[in-house]
C-alpha positions in Angstrom: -25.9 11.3 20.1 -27.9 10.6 16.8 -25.9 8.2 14.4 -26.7 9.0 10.6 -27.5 6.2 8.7 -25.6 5.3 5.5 -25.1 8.3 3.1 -27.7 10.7 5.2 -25.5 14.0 5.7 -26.1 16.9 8.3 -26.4 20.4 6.7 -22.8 21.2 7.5 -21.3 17.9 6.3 -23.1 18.6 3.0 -22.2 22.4 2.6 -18.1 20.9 3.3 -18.3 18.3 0.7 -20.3 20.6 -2.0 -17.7 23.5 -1.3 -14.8 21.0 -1.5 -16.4 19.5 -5.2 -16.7 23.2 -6.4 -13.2 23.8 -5.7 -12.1 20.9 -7.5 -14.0 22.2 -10.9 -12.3 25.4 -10.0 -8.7 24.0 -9.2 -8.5 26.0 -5.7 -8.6 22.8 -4.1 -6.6 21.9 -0.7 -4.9 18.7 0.3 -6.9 19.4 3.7 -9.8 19.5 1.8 -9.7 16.4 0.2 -8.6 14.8 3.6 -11.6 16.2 4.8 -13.9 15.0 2.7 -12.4 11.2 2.9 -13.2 11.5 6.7 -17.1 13.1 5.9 -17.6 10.1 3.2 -15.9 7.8 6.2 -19.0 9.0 8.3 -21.4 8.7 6.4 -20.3 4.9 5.8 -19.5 4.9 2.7 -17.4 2.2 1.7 -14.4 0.8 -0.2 -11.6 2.8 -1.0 -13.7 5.9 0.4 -14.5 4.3 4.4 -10.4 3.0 4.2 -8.9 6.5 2.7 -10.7 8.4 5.4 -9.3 5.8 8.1 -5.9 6.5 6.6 -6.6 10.4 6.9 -8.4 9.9 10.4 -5.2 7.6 12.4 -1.7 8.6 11.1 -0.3 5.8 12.9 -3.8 3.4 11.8 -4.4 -0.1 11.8 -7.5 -0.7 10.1 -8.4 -0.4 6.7 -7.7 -1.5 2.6 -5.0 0.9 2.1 -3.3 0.2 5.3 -3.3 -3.9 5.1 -2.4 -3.4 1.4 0.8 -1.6 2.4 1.4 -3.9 5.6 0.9 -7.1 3.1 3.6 -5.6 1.0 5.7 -5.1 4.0 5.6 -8.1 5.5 5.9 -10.4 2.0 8.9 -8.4 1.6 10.2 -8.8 5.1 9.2 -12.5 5.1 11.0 -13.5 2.4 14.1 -11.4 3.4 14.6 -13.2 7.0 13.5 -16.7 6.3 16.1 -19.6 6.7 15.7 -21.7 4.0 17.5 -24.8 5.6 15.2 -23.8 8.6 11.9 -22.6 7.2 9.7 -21.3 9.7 5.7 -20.9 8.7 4.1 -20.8 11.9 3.2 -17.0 10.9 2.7 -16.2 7.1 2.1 -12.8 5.3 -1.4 -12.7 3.4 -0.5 -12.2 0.5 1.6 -15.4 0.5 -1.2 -17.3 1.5 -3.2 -16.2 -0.7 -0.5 -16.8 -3.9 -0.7 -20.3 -2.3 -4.1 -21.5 -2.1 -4.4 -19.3 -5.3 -1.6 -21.4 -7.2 -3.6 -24.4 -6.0 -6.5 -23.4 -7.3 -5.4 -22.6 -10.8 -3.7 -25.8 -11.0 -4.9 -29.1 -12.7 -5.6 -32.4 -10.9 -2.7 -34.3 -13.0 -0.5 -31.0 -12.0 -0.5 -31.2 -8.3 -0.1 -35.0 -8.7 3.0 -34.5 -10.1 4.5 -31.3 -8.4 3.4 -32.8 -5.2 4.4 -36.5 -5.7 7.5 -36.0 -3.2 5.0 -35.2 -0.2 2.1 -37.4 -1.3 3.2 -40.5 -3.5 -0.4 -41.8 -3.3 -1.9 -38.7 -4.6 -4.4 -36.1 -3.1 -7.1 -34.0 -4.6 -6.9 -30.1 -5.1 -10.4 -29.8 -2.6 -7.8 -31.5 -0.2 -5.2 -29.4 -0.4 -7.4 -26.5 -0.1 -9.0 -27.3 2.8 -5.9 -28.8 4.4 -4.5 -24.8 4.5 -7.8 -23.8 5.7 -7.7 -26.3 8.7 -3.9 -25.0 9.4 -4.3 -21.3 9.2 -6.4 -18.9 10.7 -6.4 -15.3 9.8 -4.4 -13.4 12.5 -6.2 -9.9 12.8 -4.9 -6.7 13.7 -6.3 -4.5 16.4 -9.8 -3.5 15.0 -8.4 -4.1 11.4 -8.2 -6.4 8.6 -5.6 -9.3 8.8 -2.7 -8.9 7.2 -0.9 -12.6 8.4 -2.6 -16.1 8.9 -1.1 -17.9 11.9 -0.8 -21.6 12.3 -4.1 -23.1 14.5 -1.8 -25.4 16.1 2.1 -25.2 16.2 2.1 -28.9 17.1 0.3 -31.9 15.9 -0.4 -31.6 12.7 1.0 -33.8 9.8 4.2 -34.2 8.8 3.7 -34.0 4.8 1.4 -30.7 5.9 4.1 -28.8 6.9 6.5 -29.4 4.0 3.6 -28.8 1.7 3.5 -25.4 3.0 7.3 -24.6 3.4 7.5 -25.9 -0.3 4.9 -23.8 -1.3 6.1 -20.7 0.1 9.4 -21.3 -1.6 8.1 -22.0 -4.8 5.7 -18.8 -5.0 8.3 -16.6 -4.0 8.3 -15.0 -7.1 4.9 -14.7 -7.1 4.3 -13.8 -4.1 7.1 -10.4 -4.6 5.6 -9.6 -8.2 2.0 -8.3 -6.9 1.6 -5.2 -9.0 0.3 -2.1 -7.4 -3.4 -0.5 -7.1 -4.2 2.0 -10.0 -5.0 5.1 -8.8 -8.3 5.6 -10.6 -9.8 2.9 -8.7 -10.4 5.6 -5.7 -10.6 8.2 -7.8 -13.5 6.0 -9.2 -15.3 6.1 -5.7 -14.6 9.4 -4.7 -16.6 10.2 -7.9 -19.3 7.9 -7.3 -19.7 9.2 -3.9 -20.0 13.0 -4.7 -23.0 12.3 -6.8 -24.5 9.5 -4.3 -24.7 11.7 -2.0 -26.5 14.0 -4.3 -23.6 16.9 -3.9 -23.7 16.9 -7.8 -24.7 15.0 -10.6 -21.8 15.7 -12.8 -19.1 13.4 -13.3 -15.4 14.8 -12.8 -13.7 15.6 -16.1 -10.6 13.9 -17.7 -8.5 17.4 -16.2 -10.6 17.4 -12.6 -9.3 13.6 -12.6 -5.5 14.4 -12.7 -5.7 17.2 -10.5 -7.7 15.2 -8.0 -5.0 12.4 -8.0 -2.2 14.9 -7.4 -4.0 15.8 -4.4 -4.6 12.3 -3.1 -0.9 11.4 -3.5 0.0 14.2 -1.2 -2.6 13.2 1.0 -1.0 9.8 1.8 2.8 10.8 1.8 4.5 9.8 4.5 2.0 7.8 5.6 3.6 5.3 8.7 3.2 2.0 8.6 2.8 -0.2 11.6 3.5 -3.7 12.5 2.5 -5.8 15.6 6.1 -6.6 17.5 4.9 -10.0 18.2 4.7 -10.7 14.3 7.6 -8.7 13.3 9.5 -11.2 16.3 8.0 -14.2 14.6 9.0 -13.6 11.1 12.5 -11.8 12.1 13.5 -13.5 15.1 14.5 -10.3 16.3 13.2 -6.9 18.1 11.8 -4.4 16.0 14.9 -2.2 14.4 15.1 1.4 14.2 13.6 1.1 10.8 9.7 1.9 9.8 7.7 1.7 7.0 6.4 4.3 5.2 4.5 5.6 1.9 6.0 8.4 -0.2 5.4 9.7 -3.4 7.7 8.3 -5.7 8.8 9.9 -9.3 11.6 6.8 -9.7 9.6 5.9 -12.6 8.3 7.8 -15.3 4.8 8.2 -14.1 4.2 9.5 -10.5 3.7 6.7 -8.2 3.2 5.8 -4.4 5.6 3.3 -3.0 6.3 1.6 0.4 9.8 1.2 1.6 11.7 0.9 5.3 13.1 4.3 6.3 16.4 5.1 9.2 17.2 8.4 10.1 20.8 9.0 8.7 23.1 11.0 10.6 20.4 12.1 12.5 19.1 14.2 10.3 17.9 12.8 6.8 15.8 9.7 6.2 17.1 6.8 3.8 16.1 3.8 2.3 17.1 0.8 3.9 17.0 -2.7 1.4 14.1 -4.7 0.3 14.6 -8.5 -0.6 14.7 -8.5 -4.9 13.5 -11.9 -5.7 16.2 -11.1 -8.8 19.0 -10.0 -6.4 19.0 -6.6 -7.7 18.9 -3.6 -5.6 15.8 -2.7 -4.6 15.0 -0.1 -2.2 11.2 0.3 -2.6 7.5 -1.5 -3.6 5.0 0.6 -6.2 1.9 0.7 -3.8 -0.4 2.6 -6.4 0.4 3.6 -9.8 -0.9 6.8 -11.3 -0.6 7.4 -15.4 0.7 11.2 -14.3 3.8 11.6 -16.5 6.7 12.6 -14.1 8.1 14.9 -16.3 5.1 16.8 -16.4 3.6 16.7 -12.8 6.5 17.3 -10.9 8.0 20.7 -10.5 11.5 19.9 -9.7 14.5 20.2 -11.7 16.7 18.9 -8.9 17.6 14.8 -9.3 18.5 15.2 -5.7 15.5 16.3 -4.8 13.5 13.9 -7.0 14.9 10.7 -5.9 14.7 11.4 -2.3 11.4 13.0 -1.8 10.7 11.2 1.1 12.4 13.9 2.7 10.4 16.5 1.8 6.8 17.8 2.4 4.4 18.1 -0.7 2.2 20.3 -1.8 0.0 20.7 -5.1 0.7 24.0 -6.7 -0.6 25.9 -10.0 1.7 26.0 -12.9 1.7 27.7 -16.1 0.4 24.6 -18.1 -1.9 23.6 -15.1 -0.9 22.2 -11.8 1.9 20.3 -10.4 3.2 18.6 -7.3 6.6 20.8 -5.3 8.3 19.2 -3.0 8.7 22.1 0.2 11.9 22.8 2.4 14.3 22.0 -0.2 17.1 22.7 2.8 16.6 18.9 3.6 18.0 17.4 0.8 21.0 15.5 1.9 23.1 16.9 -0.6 22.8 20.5 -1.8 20.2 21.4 -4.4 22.5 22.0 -7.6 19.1 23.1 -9.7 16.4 25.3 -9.4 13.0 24.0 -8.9 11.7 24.7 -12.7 15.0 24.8 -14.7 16.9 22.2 -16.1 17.1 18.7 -15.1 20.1 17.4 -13.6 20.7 13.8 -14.9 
C-alpha cells in the first residue's frame, strides 16, 4: 500500500474535504462531517490540534494524542490531589501537570528565593540548576500505550536522598493551588488549524469568516461530547490505593457557565439509568463537580436551544446535535426522555431558573 506523504491527498480525500468546506460556507454542515475531515487531515499528517482531534474522532476509547493527555492530566491532578495522605505523602507516581507546576515554580524563582523557601531541606544552600536537574534525575516520563505521558514515575523507589524526597512532597503541597488552577484550551486554537489546514492543502484559499467560525466550533463541541477518558489501572492503583471504581471520566459540553464550554468530570450510572457527577477535589473546599477543558466565547444564552434548567445542567445525558435556528444555528440537546427529572419547559420557551 502506498503511504502519502505529508499533506499529498488522493482525489477522493480531496473531493471529501472540499465538499465538507463548502458546507461550512453554506451552513449544511454535519458533525460527521467535521469528524471526517479531522480523520482525512489525521492522514495526511497534519499536525497539532488537527493529527490529535482526528485521533480523538478515530479511538473513542483513545490513548494517544493532545486533547486526550490534556483531559487525562486534568484527571489525574484532580484525582491526585483528592487521594493523597498528607501525613503519608506518596510521590512515587505524579500527574504531569504537577510536575510541570514544579520544575516550573523552580524556574521562575530567584536564587535568594529558593534559598530561603528551601532552607528547611538544604541549610547549606543549593542552586536552582540543582534543583532542576535533581527532578530530572528522579522522574522519568511514564508513557501511555503509543501516547503521550501524562504521569512521571520515580527512576528508583529506593536510594535516593533523603532531602530529595521531601523536596518533592513539599513541593507538591505547596503548588497545589497551582497545580488545580490550570485554565482551559480556547477553542479558536483548533479552530485556528483547521483553518490553516483547509487552505494548506489548497482546498481553498479563503479564510473562514467571523460567522463560519462560531458555527464550526458548535460543531467541534458536539464532536467531542461524551468523549471517555481512560486511565492505566496500574496508575490509577498507585495514586488511589485502590481498584478502579465504577466511576469514568468523560468530556461533555457544558453551558454551567455563561459561554458554552467543554469540561471533564467523573461520571456513575444512577439508579441504573441516568449518569451523575461524582466530586472533584476544590482546592477551596467548595463543591465542585467538573474541570473547564476548553472554553468557547459562544454565549450560552444564545447557542443553546433549551429552555429546560434540567436539561441544561445535565447535558451529559443527552446526545447533541447542531441545528438551524431562526437567528442562525444552535446546539439541541436530543431524547429529552432522559432527563432525570421531567422536562418542565419546552425546548425554545422560557427559561426555568
Amino acid at each position: 500500500m502506498k503511504h502519502l506523504f505529508p499533506h499529498e491527498l488522493t482525489p477522493q480525500r480531496r473531493f471529501l474535504l472540499t465538499q465538507t468546506r463548502e458546507r461550512i460556507s453554506r451552513r449544511t454542515l454535519r458533525t460527521s462531517d467535521l469528524q471526517l475531515s479531522l480523520l482525512h487531515f489525521r492522514e495526511a499528517k497534519l499536525g497539532g490540534w488537527l493529527y490529535e482531534s482526528g485521533s480523538g474522532i478515530a479511538h473513542a476509547r483513545r490513548n494517544q494524542g493532545i486533547l486526550w493527555s490534556w483531559a487525562l492530566n486534568v484527571w489525574g491532578t484532580h484525582l491526585y490531589y483528592q487521594n493523597l495522605d498528607r501525613h503519608e505523602l506518596k510521590v512515587s507516581v505524579l500527574p504531569l501537570d504537577v510536575f510541570n507546576t514544579v520544575q516550573g515554580l523552580i524556574e521562575r524563582r530567584e536564587q535568594w528565593q529558593l534559598e530561603d523557601e528551601l532552607s528547611h531541606i538544604y541549610p547549606t544552600g543549593i542552586s536552582k540548576t540543582e534543583l532542576l536537574a535533581t527532578l530530572r534525575h528522579l522522574y522519568q516520563h511514564k508513557p501511555e500505550k503509543r501516547g503521550e505521558p501524562a504521569f512521571v514515575e520515580l527512576v528508583s523507589k529506593k536510594g535516593n536522598f533523603a532531602e530529595d524526597i521531601r523536596l518533592v512532597k513539599f513541593l507538591v503541597l505547596y503548588c497545589e493551588d497551582m497545580a488545580l488552577a490550570i485554565p482551559p484550551t480556547p477553542i479558536d486554537e483548533i479552530i485556528d488549524e483547521i483553518d490553516l489546514a483547509f487552505r494548506e492543502l489548497k482546498i481553498t484559499d479563503q479564510s473562514l469568516s467571523v460567522d463560519e467560525r462560531i458555527y464550526l466550533q458548535l460543531h467541534l463541541l458536539v464532536s467531542f461530547h461524551n468523549s471517555l477518558i481512560d486511565v492505566r489501572s496500574d496508575v490509577f492503583r498507585a495514586i488511589t490505593n485502590e481498584e478502579p471504581p465504577n466511576h469514568e471520566a468523560m468530556l461533555s459540553v457544558s453551558a454551567m457557565e455563561t459561554t458554552l464550554g467543554l469540561d471533564i468530570a467523573f461520571y456513575y450510572l444512577k439508579d441504573g439509568k441516568y449518569l451523575d457527577q461524582a466530586d472533584l477535589y476544590s482546592p477551596d473546599r467548595t463543591e465542585r463537580f467538573r474541570f473547564p477543558l476548553v472554553a468557547t466565547p459562544l454565549d450560552a444564552e444564545t447557542f443553546l436551544l433549551e429552555s429546560d434548567l434540567n436539561i441544561r445542567c445535565c447535558l451529559f445525558n443527552h446526545p447533541l446535535e447542531v441545528r438551524k435556528t431562526k437567528d442562525g444555528h444552535a446546539i439541541v440537546a436530543l431524547e429529552r426522555h432522559r432527563a432525570e427529572f421531567t422536562p418542565t419547559r419546552s425546548r425554545s420557551g422560557p427559561r426555568d431558573y
